[in-house]
C-alpha positions, 0 to 999 in steps of 0.5 A, a space after each residue: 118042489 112041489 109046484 115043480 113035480 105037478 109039471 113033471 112029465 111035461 118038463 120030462 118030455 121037453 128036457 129029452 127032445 132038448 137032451 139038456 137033462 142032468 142026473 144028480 146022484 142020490 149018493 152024492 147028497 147021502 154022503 159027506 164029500 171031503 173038501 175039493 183041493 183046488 178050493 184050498 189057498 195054496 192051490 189057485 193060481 194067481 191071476 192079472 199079471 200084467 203083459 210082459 211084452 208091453 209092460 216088462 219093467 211093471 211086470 217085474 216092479 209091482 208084483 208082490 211076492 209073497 201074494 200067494 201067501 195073503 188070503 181073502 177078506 170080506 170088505 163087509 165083515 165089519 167087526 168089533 175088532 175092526 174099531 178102535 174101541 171095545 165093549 158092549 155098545 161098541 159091538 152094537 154101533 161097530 157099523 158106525 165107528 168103522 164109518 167115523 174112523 175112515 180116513 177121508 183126505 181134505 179136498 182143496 180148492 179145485 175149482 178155483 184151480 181149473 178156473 186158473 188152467 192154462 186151457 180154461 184162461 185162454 178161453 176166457 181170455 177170448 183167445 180160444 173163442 174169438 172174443 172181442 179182445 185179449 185180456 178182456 173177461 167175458 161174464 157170459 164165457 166165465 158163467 158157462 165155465 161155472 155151469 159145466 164145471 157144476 155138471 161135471 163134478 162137486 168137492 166131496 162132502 165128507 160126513 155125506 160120505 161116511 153117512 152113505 157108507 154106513 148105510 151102504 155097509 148095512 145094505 150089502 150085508 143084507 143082500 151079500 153073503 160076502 164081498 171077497 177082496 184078495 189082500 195080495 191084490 191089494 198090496 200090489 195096489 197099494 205098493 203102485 200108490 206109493 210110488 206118487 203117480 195117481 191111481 186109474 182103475 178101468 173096470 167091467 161093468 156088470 151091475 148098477 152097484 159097481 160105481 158103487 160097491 168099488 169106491 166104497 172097497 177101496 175107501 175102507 182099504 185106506 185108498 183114499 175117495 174114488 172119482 168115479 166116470 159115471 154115464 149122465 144118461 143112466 142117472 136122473 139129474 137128482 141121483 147126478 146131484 147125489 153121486 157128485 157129492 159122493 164123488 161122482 164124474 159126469 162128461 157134460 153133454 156139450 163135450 160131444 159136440 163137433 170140433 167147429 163148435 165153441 161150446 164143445 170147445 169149451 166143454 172139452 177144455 173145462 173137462 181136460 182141465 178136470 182131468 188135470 187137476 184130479 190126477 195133479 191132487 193124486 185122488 184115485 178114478 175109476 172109469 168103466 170100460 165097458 157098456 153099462 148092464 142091459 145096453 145093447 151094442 158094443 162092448 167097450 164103452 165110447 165114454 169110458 175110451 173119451 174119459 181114457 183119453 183125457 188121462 192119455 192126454 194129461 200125461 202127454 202133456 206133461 200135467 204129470 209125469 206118469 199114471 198107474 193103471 189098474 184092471 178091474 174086475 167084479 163077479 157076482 153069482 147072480 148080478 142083483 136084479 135090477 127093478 123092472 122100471 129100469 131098462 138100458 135107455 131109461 135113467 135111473 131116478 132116486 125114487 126108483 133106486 131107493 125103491 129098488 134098495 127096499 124090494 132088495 132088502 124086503 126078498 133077502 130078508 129071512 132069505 138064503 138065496 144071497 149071493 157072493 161078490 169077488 172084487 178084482 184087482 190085476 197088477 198095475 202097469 205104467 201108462 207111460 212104459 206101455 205108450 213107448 212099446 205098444 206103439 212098435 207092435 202096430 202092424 197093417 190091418 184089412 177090413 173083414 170084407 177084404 179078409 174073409 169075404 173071398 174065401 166064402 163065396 169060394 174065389 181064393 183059398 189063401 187067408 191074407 197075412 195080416 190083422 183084422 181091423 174091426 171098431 164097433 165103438 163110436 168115436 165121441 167128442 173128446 176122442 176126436 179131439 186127439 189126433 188120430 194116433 192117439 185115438 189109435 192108442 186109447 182103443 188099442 189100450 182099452 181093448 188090452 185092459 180089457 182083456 187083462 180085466 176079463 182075465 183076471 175075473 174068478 168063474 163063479 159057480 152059477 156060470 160052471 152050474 150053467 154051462 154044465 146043464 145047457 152042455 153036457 149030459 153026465 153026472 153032475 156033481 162029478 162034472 162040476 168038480 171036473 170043469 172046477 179042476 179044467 178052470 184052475 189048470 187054464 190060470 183062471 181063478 174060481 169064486 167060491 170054495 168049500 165042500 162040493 154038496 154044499 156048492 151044488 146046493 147053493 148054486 141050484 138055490 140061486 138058479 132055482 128060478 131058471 131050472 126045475 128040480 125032479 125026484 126020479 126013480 131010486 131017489 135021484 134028483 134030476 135038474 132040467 132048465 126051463 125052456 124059454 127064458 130059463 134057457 136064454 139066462 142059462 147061456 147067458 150064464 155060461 158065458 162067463 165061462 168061455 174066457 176060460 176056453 176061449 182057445 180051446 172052442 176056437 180049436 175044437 170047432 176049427 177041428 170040426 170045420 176042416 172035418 166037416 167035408 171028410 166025415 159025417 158029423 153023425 159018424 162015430 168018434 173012431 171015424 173022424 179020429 182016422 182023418 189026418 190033419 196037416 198043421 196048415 190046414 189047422 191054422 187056415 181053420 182057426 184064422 177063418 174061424 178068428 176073423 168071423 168072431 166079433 173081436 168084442 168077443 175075442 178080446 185079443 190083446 193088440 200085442 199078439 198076432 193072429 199066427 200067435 194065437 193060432 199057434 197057441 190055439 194048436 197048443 192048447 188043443 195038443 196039451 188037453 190031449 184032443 190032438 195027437 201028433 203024428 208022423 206024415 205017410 210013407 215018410 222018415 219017422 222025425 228022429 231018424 238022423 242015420 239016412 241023412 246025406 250030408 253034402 259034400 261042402 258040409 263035410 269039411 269047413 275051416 275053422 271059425 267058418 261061421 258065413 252057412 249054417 250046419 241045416 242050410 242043405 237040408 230038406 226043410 222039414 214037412 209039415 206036422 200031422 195031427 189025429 184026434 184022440 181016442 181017449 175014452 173023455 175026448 168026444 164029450 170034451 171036444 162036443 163040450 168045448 164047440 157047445 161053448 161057441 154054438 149060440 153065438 155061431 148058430 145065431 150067426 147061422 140062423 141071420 145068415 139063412 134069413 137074408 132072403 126073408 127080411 125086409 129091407 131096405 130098413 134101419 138098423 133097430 128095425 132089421 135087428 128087432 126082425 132077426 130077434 123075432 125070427 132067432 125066437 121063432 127058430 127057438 120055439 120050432 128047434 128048441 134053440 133058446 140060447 140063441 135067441 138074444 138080442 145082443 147075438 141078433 146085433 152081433 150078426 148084424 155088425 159082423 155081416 156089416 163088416 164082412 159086406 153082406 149088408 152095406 148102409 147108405 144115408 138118408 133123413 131118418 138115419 143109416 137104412 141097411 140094404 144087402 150088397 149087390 154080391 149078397 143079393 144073390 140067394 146062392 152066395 147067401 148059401 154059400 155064407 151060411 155053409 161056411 158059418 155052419 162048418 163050424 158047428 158041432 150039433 
């Protein structure tokens, strides 16, 4: 605290330019606070319910229920109680026992397996690669089998396994307080094991740690090895040694050659072969769907959809009859940091790892600033029950430049009544191996994984911590227990518990790197982040909070974008509350507002329409109380019947007449009006909720504003690292930290892509970016950041 008061003033004076200050009541930690209720069991909600429309027979089968009743547990809290033996010694080597006692199945004999499959015999047959004769056996051909067969995967060692298990398990107590798991979870994954189809988890990717914190979850819950898909270029080619005989998956390189190509033809064979082969022998994989930490592009992983796709494939083909997914997920408070040696396109070496393992175990030693995990586990669901229905909820899409592109420059009005089409993932080899309906499938099913994954996810509190110091300006311990009480009410679970001090105290020692700590007059304490950096993993942060609202902001800066041509954004909360605003114009708000956003962000599910989030949207916005309903001008109030005419057909039918209906004649009713709140909470709530959305639509803003400044033609990483400077140039001028981020320059990049600001064309050192013919126009330029700014609530 001391460093921090010698900067004081200056923190003071950069906090009131910025209006991120927070007041912590000196009361607050004077006195003991009882226990905030949603924290106890019985009061949070249960979360990763599969999707009733896709999956209705899962939905209903595997869900366990009494799993409100099944607590939590620490996977790392390895007691003498947790061996079959007691006594002094054993309280000693209690770490060791557990990892002799798992239960490790027998591995049989795969490779003689695969190099007997259907698909590999063919090829080795020369049918498949026009060799010189059927029946006769290439050497070369069958060593190439052996060589990508080596890449991809080894038999698991066993006592390798127990020893890393050991290790690990002393590893995570020193840097975890706790792994949380919650037993219902896993209950519904152990009653979906027994039904005898193999086991799919498709996980988030949030650390370098979760290929290896989950298998060794589920391997001390009896599940069983884990396979795990791991990304070769992330590894060395001594740690791909190490983690295939932890159990590890590696796509040979050869796999994302052309489909003309006869070593990607026998890539791709010899991995479908893998596939079969592991989900024949019911051994539980793991594939990540999304990027791993640190890369910048899309979110949903081009290798985690292609290792996807081979499990669609298998079950089509008929290998097995049906396979298990499982959505996973895994929160920490503070993703461990990984060592600065390491960046998103370098591998990460075994010397580098061990060393990275000894800085962590040497800064946590005699250290409380230790972090929690919750391991995640949403409701299984039938790959083959979502293959029959999600196929009958696939309608026609446009592009975003089809889409949105004429109502910004002003030429139409009407928003087209269809679906955006919008892919940022690549297709990789084994993807395009399937045909294109199946491609089709793979992504659609990832995204809704995905989506069941990010829901199922628990709100730490470093993330309400942080979207409370960058968003809102009152008491903190009071908006901490608040935006608690607004996470648990939306359906989404929050990773801690215990008493609010204790929370607040905990979480500012995690961030403690990222905010300053004032004492002010009458022993206040006043939390101020740090600009700069601070502030840009402050956002990033809180960003893990917009899930939770994601439909509310959507709602709130909707509501901002058709006020901002009536009233003022400065004028008062009164003001804008007096404007009426028409159902219609709501839902052309929100749909414009949905198609600007990048879909990577949204996540919406493939089953449900743009007009049904739009409706659902307008709920959401009626239910938090921001939109009152109201009556339409000069009109009958709606439950008025007795001026109604009846016609005069109306009046008498026979009986059993069922050919009109009783409302056939009437007027069809008017479209709902709606006026903004004037609760005493409703203007900072609204300004919170459009906060949540401004870094990403001030970022767009800022891209938007330097068209006319960039220099282009340039390739796609020059033109992106040019906006990255000029977002942080802004930052320093208007103080906007959180928006300077590379992956929000990259987002704006591909969005104006799409939208046909900027076009790419061919040439030798790649795909250069250039603006459009329409966009070279400077006022057209305005007209695109006019439109994004609408959406904005300073």
């Amino acid at each position: 605290i001391a460093t921090m008061l010698e900067g004081r003033l200056r923190t003071q004076q950069r906090s009131s330019c910025n209006g991120r200050e927070t007041s912590l009541s000196s009361s607050g930690f004077g006195m003991k606070l009882e226990a905030v209720t949603p924290f106890l069991g019985k009061y949070r909600p249960f979360v990763g319910r599969c999707c009733q429309t896709c999956t209705p027979k899962s939905w209903e089968s595997l869900f366990h229920r009494s799993i409100m009743d099944l607590g939590f547990c620490s996977v790392i809290l390895v007691k003498e109680e947790n061996t079959r033996f007691r006594g002094w010694l054993v309280r000693r080597l209690c770490y060791f026992l557990w990892s002799l006692e798992q239960r490790i199945p027998p591995f049989q004999d795969a490779p003689q397996k695969i190099v007997e499959s259907t698909g590999v015999q063919k090829i080795l047959s020369g049918k498949a690669l026009g060799g010189a004769g059927e029946g006769k056996m290439s050497d070369h051909v069958k060593k190439e089998v052996q060589r990508i067969l080596g890449h991809i995967q080894a038999p698991p060692r066993p006592f390798l396994l127990r020893l890393f298990s050991w290790a690990l398990l002393r590893f995570l107590n020193c840097l975890f307080l706790n792994v949380q798991l919650h037993k219902g979870q896993m209950k519904m994954v152990h009653k979906a094991a027994q039904e005898g189809l193999p086991l799919v988890l498709l996980c988030t990717h949030k650390s370098l740690l979760d290929g290896i914190l989950l298998p060794f979850v589920l391997l001390s819950q009896g599940l069983g090895v884990l396979r795990v898909a791991w990304d070769p270029h992330a590894c060395s080619p001594a740690l791909r040694v190490l983690l295939r005989n932890l159990g590890g998956l590696f796509m040979p390189p050869e796999a994302n050659l052309s489909l003309d190509s006869s070593e990607g033809v026998l890539a791709r064979t010899v991995v479908h072969a893998v596939m079969e082969q592991l989900l024949v022998s019911g051994q539980p994989l793991l594939i990540f769907l999304e990027e791993p930490p640190g890369a910048q592009g899309p979110r949903l992983s081009a290798l985690g959809q292609a290792w996807l796709g081979l499990v669609v494939q298998a079950v089509q083909g008929g290998t097995v009859p049906d396979a298990m997914l499982v959505p996973v997920a895994i929160t920490y408070d503070l993703v461990p940091d990984a060592p600065h040696e390491i960046h998103a396109s370098v591998p990460l070496g075994l010397w580098t790892g061990a060393l990275a393992v000894l800085r962590s175990l040497r800064s946590c030693w005699g250290c409380s600033r230790r972090v929690c995990v919750r391991v995640h586990l949403a409701q299984p669901f039938s790959l083959q029950e979502y293959t029959v229905n999600a196929r009958s909820c696939w309608g026609s899409r446009q592009t975003l430049e089809q889409l949105l592109q004429p109502v910004v420059l002003g030429q139409c009005t009407a928003v087209p009544d269809t679906e955006k089409e919008q892919e940022w993932t690549p297709v990789t080899g084994p993807l395009l191996a399937l045909r294109a309906e199946d491609q089709l499938l793979v992504r659609r099913l990832s995204r809704h994984v995905l989506n069941a994954s990010v829901a199922s996810s628990a709100v730490m509190s470093t993330a309400i911590m942080a979207a409370l110091l960058l968003f809102k300006h009152q008491k903190l311990l009071g908006d901490f227990s608040w935006l608690t009480e607004e996470t648990l009410l939306r359906g989404f679970d929050v990773g801690f518990s215990g008493q609010l001090r204790c929370l607040v105290q905990h979480t500012l020692t995690l961030l403690r790197a990222h905010v300053a700590l004032l004492r002010v007059h009458q022993g206040d304490l006043l939390v101020v982040p740090r600009p700069g950096p601070g502030i840009t993993h402050l956002a990033r942060l809180s960003a893990e909070l917009l899930p939770a609202f994601l439909s509310e902001a959507v709602g709130a800066c909707a509501v901002r974008g058709l006020l901002a041509g009536r009233v003022p954004p400065e004028g008062p909360w009164e003001q804008q509350g007096v404007e009426l605003l028409s159902q219609n114009e709501l839902y052309r708000q929100i749909l414009l507002l949905l198609h600007l956003l990048p879909q990577d962000l949204l996540l919406l599910q493939p089953c449900q329409s743009s007009y049904c989030y739009c409706q659902e949207v307008l709920d959401r916005l009626i239910q938090c109380g921001l939109l009152v309903a109201e009556e339409t001008p000069g009109s009958r109030t709606a439950c008025d019947t007795g001026r109604q005419r009846l016609s005069a057909k109306l009046l008498w039918k026979p009986s059993g007449d069922f050919t009109d209906s009783d409302s056939d004649d009437f007027e069809e009713a008017e479209g709902r009006y709606f006026r903004l709140s004037q609760q005493s909470r409703c203007p900072d709530f609204f300004l919170f909720l459009c906060r949540l959305l401004g870094p990403l639509l001030k970022a767009f803003a800022q891209a938007a504003s330097f068209l006319h400044q960039g220099q282009l033609p340039d390739t796609e990483s020059g033109y992106t690292e040019q906006l990255f400077q000029f977002l942080q140039a802004t930052a320093q001028e208007e103080g906007t930290f959180e928006c300077a981020d590379p992956n929000l320059a990259i987002s704006a990049i591909w969005t104006f892509r799409d939208l046909g600001v900027l076009q790419q064309t061919p040439s030798p050192a790649g795909p250069r970016l250039h603006l459009s013919a329409t966009f070279a126009i400077r006022d057209n330029q305005d007209k695109l950041e006019q439109f994004i700014r609408q959406f904005i609530c300073n």
